[in-house]
MIKOLLUM-132165 format. One line per field, with one value per residue: residue in three letters; x, z, y of N, C-alpha, C in turn; residue number from 1. Coordinates in steps of 0.1 Angstrom, whole numbers, padded with zeros to 4 digits. Example, Ala and Ser with C-alpha at 12.3 -4.5 7.8 and 13.67 -1.06 7.14 Angstrom:
BEGIN
residu <- ALA, SER
nxx <- 0132, 0128
nzz <- 0078, 0071
nyy <- -0057, -0022
caxx <- 0123, 0137
cazz <- 0078, 0071
cayy <- -0045, -0011
cxx <- 0132, 0129
czz <- 0078, 0079
cyy <- -0033, 0000
num <- 1, 2
! end
This chain:
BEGIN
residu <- UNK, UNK, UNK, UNK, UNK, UNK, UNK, UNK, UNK, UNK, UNK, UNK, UNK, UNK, UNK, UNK, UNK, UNK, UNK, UNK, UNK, UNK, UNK, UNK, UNK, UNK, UNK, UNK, UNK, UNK, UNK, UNK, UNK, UNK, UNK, UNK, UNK, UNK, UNK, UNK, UNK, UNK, UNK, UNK, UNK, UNK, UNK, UNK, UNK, UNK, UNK, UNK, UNK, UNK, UNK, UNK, UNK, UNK, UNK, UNK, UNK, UNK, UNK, UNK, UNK, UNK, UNK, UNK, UNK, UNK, UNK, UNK, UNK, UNK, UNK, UNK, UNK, UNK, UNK, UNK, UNK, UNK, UNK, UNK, UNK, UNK, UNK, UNK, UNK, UNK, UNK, UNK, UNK, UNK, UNK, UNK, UNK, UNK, UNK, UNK, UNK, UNK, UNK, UNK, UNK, UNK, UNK, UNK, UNK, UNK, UNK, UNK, UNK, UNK, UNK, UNK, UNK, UNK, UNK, UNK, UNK, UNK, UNK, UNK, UNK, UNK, UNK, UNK, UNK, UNK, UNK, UNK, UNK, UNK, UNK, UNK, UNK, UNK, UNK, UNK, UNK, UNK, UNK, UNK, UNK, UNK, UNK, UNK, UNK, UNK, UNK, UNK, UNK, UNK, UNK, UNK, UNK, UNK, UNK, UNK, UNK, UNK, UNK, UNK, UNK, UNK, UNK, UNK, UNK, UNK, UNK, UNK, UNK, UNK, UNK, UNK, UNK, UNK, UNK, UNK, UNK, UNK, UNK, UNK, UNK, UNK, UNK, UNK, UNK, UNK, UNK, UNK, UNK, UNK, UNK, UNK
nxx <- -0140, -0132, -0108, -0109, -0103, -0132, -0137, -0117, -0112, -0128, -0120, -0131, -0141, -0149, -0173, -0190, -0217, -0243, -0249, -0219, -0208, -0221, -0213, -0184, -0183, -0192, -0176, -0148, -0158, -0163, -0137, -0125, -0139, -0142, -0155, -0136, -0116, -0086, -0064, -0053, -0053, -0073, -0096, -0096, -0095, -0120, -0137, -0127, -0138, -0165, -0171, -0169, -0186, -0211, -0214, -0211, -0229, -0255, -0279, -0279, -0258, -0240, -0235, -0233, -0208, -0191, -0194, -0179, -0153, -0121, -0125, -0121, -0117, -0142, -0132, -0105, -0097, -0094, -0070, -0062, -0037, -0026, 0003, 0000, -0030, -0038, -0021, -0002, -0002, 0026, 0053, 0076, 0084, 0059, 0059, 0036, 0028, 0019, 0002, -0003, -0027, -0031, -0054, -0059, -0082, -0072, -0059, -0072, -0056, -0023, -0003, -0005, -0016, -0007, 0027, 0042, 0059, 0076, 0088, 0113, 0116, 0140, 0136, 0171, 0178, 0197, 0172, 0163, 0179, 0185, 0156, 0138, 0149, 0159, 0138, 0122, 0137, 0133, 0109, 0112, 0129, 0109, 0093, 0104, 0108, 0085, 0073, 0072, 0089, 0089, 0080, 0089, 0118, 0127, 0154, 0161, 0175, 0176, 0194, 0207, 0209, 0202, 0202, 0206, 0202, 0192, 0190, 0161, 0149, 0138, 0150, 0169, 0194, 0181, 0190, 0211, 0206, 0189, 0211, 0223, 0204, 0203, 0222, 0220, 0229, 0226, 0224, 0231, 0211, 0173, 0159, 0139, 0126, 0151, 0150, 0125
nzz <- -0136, -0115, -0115, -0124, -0112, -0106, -0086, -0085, -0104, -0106, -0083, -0060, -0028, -0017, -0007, -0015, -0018, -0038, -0053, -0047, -0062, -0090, -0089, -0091, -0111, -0131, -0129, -0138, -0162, -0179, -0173, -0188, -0214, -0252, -0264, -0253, -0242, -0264, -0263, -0270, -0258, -0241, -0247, -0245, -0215, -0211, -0220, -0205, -0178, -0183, -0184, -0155, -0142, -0157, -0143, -0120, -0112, -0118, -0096, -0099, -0113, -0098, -0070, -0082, -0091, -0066, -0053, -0061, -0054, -0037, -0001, 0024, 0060, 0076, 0098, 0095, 0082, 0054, 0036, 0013, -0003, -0029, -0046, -0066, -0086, -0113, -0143, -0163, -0200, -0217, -0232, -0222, -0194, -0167, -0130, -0098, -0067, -0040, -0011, 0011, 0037, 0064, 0088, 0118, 0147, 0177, 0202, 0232, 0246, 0240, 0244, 0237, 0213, 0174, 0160, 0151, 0120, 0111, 0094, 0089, 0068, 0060, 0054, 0040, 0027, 0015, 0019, 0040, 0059, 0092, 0114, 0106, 0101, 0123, 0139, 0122, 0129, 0159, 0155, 0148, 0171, 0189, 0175, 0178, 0209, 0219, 0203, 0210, 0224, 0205, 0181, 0151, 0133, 0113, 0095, 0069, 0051, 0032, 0005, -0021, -0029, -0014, 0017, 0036, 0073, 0099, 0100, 0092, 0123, 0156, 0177, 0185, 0200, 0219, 0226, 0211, 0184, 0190, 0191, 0167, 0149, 0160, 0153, 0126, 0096, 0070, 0033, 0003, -0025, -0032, -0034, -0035, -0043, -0044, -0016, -0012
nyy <- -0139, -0132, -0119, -0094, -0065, -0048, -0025, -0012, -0002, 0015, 0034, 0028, 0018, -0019, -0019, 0005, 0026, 0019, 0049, 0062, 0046, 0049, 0084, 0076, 0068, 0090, 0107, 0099, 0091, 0114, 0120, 0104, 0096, 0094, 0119, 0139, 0135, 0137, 0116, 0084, 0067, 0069, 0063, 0035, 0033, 0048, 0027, 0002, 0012, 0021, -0008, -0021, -0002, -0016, -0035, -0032, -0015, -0035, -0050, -0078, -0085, -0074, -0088, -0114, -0110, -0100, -0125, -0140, -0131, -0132, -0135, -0116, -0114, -0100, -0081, -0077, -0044, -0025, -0006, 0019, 0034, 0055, 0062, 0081, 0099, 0097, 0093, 0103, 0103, 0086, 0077, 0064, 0035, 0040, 0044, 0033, 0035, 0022, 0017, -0003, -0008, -0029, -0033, -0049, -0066, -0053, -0073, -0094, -0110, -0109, -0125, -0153, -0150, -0153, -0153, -0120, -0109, -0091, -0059, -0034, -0008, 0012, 0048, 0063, 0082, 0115, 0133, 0127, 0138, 0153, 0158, 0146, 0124, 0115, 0111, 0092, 0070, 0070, 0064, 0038, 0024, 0024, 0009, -0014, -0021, -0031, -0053, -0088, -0112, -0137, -0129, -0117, -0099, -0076, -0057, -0030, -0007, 0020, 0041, 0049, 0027, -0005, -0022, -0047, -0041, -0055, -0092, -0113, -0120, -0137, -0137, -0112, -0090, -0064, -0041, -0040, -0037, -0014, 0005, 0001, 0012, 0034, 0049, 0055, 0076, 0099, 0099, 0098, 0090, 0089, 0056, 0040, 0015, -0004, -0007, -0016
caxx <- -0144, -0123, -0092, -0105, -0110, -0142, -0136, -0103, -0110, -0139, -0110, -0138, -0135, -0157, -0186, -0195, -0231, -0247, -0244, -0210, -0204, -0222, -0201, -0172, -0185, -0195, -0162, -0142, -0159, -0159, -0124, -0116, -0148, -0138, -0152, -0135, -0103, -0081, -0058, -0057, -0057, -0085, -0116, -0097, -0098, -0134, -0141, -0130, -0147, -0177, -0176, -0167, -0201, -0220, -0216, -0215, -0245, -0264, -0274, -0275, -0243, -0225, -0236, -0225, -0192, -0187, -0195, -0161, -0140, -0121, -0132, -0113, -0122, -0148, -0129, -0097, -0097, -0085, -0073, -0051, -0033, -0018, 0012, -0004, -0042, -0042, -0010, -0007, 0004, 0038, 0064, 0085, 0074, 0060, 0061, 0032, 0034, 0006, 0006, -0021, -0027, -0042, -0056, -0067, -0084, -0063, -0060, -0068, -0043, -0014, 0008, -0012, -0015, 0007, 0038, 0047, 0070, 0080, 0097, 0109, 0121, 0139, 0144, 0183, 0188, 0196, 0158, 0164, 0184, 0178, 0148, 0130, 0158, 0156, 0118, 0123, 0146, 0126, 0099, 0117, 0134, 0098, 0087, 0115, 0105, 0067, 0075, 0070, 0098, 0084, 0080, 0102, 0124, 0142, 0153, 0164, 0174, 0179, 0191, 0209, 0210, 0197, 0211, 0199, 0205, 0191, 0180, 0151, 0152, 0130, 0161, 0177, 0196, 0175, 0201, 0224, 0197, 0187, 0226, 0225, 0193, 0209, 0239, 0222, 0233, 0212, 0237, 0228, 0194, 0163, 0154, 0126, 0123, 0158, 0145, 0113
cazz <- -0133, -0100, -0115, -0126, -0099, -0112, -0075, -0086, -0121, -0102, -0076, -0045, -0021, -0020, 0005, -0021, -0022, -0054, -0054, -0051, -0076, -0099, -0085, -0092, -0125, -0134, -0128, -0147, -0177, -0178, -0177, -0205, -0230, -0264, -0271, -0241, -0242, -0273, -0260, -0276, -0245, -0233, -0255, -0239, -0202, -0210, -0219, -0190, -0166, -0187, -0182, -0145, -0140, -0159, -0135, -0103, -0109, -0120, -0084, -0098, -0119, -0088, -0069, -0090, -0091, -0051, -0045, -0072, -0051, -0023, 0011, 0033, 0069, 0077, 0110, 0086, 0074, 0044, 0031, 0000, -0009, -0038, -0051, -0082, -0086, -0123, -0146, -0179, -0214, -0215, -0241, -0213, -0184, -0153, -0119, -0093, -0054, -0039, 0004, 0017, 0051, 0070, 0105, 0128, 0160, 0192, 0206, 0247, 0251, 0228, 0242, 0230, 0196, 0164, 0164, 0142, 0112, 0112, 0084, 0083, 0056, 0069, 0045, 0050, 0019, 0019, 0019, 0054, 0067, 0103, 0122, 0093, 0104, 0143, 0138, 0116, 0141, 0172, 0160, 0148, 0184, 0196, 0176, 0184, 0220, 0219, 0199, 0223, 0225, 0196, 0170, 0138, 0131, 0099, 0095, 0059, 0053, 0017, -0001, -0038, -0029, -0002, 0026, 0054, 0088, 0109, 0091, 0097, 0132, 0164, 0186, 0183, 0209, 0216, 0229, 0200, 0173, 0191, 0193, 0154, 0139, 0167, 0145, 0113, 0088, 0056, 0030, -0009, -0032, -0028, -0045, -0023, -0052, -0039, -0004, -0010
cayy <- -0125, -0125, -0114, -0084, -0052, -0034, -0016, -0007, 0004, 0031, 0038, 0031, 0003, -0027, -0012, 0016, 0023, 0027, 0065, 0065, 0038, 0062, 0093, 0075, 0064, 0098, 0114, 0090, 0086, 0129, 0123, 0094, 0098, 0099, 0129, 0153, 0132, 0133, 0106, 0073, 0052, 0070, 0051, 0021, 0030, 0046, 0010, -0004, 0026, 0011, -0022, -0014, 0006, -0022, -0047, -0029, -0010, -0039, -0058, -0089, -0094, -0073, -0098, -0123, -0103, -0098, -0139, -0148, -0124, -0139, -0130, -0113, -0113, -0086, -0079, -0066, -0033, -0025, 0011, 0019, 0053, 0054, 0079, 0090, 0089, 0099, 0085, 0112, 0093, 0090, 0068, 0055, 0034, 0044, 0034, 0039, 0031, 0019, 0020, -0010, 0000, -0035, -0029, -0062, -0054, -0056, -0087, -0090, -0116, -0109, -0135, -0166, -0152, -0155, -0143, -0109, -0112, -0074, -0057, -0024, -0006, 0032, 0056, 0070, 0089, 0128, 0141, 0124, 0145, 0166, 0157, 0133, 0110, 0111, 0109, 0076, 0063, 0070, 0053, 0021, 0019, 0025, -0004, -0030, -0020, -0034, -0066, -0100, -0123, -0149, -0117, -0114, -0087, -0075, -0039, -0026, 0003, 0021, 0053, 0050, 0011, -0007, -0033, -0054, -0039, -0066, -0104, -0116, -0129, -0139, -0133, -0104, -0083, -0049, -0031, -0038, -0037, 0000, 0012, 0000, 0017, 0050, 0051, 0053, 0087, 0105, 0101, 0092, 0092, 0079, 0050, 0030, 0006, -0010, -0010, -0026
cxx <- -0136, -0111, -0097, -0110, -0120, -0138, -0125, -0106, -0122, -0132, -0121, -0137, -0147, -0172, -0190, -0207, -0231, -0247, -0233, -0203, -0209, -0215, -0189, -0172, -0183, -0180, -0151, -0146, -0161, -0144, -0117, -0127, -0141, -0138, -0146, -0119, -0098, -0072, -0063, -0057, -0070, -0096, -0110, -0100, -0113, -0142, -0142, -0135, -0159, -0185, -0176, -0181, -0209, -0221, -0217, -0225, -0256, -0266, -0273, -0259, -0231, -0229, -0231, -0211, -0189, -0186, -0183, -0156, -0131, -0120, -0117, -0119, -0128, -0140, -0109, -0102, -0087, -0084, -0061, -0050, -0023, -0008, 0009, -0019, -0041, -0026, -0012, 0004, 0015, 0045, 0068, 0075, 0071, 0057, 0046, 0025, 0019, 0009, -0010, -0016, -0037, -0046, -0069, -0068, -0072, -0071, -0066, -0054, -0030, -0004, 0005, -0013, -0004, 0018, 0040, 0057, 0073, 0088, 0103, 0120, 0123, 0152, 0157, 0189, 0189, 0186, 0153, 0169, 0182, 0169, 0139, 0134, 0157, 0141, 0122, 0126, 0141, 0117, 0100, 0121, 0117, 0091, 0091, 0111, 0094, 0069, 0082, 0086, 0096, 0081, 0092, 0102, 0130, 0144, 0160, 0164, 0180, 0186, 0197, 0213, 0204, 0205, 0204, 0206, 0207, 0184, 0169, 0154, 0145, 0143, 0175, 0180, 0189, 0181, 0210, 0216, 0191, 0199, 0227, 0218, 0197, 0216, 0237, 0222, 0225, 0226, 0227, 0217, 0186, 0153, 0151, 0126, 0132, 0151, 0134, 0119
czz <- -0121, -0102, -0122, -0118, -0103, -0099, -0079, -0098, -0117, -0094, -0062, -0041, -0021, -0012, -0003, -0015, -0031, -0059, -0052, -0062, -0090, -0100, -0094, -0107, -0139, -0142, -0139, -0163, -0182, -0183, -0191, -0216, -0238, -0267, -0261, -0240, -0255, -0277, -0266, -0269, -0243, -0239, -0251, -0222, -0202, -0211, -0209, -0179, -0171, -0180, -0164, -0139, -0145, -0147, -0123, -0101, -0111, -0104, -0085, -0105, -0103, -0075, -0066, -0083, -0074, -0048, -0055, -0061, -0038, -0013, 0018, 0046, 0074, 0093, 0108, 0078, 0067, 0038, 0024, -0001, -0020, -0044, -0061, -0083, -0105, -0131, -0158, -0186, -0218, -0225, -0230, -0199, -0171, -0138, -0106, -0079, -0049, -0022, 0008, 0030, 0057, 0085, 0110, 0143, 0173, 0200, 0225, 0251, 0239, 0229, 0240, 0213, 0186, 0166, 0149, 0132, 0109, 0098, 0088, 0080, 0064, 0055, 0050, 0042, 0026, 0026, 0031, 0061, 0082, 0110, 0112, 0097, 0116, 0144, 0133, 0129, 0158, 0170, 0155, 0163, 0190, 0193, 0177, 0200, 0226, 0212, 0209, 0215, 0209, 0182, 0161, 0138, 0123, 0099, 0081, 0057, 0039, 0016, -0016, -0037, -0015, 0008, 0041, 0063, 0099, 0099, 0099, 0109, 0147, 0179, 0184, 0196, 0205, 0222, 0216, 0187, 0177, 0188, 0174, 0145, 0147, 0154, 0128, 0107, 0073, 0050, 0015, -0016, -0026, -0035, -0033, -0031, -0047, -0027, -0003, -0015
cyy <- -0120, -0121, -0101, -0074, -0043, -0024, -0007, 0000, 0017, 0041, 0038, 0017, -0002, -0026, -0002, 0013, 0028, 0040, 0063, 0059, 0046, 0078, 0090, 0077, 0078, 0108, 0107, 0090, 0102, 0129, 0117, 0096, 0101, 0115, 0147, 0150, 0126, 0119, 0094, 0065, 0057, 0064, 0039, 0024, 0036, 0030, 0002, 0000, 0017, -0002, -0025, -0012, -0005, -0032, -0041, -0021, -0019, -0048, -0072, -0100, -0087, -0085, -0112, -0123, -0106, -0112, -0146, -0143, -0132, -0129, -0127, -0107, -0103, -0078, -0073, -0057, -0027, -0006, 0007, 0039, 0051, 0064, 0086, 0082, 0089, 0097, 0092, 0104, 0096, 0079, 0057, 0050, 0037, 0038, 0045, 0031, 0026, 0009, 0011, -0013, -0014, -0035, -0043, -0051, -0061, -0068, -0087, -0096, -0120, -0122, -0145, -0166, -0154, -0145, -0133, -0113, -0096, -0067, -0044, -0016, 0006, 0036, 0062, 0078, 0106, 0137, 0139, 0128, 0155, 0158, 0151, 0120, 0103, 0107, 0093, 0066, 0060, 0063, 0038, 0019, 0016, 0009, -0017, -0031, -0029, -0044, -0076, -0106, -0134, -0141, -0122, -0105, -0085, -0060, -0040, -0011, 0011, 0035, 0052, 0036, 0012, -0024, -0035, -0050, -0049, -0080, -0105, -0127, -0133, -0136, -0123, -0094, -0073, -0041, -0028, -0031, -0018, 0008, 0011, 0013, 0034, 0057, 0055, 0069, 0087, 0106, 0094, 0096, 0087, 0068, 0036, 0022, -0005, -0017, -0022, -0039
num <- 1, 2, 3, 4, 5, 6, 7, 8, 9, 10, 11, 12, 13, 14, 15, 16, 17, 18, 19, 20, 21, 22, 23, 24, 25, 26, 27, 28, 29, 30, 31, 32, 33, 34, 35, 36, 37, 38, 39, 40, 41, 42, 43, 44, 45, 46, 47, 48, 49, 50, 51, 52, 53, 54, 55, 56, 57, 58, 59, 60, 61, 62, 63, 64, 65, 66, 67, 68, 69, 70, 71, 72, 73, 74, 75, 76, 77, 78, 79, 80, 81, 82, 83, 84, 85, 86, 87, 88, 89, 90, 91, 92, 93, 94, 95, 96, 97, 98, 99, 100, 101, 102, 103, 104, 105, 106, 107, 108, 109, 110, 111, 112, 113, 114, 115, 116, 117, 118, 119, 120, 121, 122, 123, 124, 125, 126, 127, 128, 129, 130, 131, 132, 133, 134, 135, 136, 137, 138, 139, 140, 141, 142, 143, 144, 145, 146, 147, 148, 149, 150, 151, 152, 153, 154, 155, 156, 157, 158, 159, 160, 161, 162, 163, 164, 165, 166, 167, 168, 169, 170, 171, 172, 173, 174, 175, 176, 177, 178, 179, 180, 181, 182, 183, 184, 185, 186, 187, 188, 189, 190, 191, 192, 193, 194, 195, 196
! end
């Protein structure tokens, strides 16, 4: 039962309370019911909205459900935004982005803890152009700035293809690495799929 997300299939995070889990419930199955939605997927995702609501409204199968899931430390916070909440029935396939946001609390003594593995992806196509780009760029320098000595660093940077800036590396000049990501130009499409 732990591989499948009733949370996900309500679109509310794992702390609902039962009013919202009915909210959610509510709204959803409004949308896919047979008889409101002609669509032929929809009597399947009403099904799984269904089965979804059966279990997390009952308290003993959610429960059940919540003690399969694996734990993740109540002292991470978790948030999701997704680029499309609603996905209309289409032939061809589609693609849809999904931004998980984890937040640890601040450390007092940073320099005892683990070291960072950093990534970061900078959009450089056209749509980047002007003051989108210096913004980007200001705040990668900012965050090469504030990473310890023992940190990882990779920079990538995409627009109708994508290409490593900086490898992944624990020693990297920050002068050269700032004079690099300075230098960088909006030029191409935008296709984040590369990048990522």
């Amino acid at each position: 039962m732990a591989n499948i997300d009733y949370y996900s299939r309500l679109c509310i995070p794992r702390d609902a309370s039962i009013e919202e889990i009915r909210q959610a419930y509510r709204k959803l199955a409004r949308q896919y019911h047979p008889d409101a939605n002609p669509e032929t997927r929809a009597s399947e995702s009403f099904l799984r909205v269904q089965e979804a609501f059966d279990v997390l409204s009952d308290p003993l199968l959610k429960r059940e459900y919540d003690d399969s899931l694996p734990r993740i430390p109540q002292y991470i916070q978790i948030n999701l935004l997704y680029s499309n909440t609603h996905i209309p029935k289409m032939d061809e396939a589609q693609l849809v982005y999904a931004l998980v946001d984890l937040q640890a609390p601040r450390l007092a003594d940073s320099a005892h803890s683990s070291p960072l593995n950093v990534s970061l992806v900078l959009d450089c196509s056209t749509s980047m152009k002007g003051t989108r780009l210096d913004t980007v760029k200001a705040t990668a320098i900012e965050i090469l700035r504030k990473l310890r000595p023992q940190d990882i660093l990779s920079v990538v940077i995409f627009n109708d293809r994508a290409r490593v800036l900086l490898p992944a590396s624990a020693h990297f000049d920050l002068k050269k690495a700032e004079l690099t990501i300075q230098m960088l130009d909006a030029s191409g499409a935008t296709e984040i799929y590369h990048g990522l």
